[in-house]
C-alpha positions, -999 to +999 in steps of 0.1 A: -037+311-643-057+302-611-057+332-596-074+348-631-096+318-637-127+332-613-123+366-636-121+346-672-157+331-658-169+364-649-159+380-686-175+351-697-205+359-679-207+394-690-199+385-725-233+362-726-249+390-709-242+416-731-248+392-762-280+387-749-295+420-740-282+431-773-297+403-794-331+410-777-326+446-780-328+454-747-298+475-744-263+479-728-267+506-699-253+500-672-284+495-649-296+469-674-267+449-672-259+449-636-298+440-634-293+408-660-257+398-647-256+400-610-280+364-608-253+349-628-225+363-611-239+353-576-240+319-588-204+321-603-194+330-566-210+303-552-197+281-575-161+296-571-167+293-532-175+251-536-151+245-556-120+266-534-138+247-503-123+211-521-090+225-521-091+224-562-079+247-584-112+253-610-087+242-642-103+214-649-131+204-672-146+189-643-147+220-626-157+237-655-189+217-660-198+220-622-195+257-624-213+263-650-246+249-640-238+262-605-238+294-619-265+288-642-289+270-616-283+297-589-286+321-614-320+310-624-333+306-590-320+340-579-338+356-612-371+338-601-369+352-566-365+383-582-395+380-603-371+382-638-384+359-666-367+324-669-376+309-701-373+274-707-355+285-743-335+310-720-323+282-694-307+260-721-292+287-742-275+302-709-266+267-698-250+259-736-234+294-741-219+294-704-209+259-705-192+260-736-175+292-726-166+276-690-154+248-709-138+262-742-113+281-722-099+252-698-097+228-724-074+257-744-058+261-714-048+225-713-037+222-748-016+247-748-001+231-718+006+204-729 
């Protein structure tokens, strides 16, 4: 599992991109969402990067929680530099929908585990 965990986040990520540009009708070409995920998924990498740098393994909720609002924080500040729109509403709902996801999964992964 910790060699797939980086991918699980970056599915995750894609899923609440494409969720979102559907909901808002914005569409699912390929431009579009390369344009609306890679923020995101530069933040994921960073987040990825810090957390490999401790010598941990990302499995835990822990890491979870940090990665998530790495990726969400970097995200947001990449999107502003790129003069994309960061909503306050939008900042919550991607920090709820990718910190549940982030989270969701490890705590899964632990259960069944255990």
């Amino acid at each position: 599992m910790r060699r797939v965990a980086p991918l699980v986040d970056v599915l995750g990520v894609l899923v609440f991109v494409l969720i979102g540009r559907a909901h808002h009708d914005h569409g699912e070409t390929f431009g579009g969402v390369v344009s609306t995920a890679w923020p995101f998924l530069l933040g994921l990498l960073v987040a990825w990067s810090a957390v490999r740098r401790t010598g941990r393994d990302g499995l835990s909720l822990r890491a979870g929680a940090f990665i998530a609002l790495v990726t969400v924080v970097i995200g947001m500040t990449a999107r502003v530099l790129a003069g994309q729109g960061t909503a306050p509403a939008f900042i919550a709902v991607a920090l709820a929908f990718n910190g549940a996801l982030m989270l969701a999964w490890r705590a899964l992964g632990r259960w069944w585990g255990r």
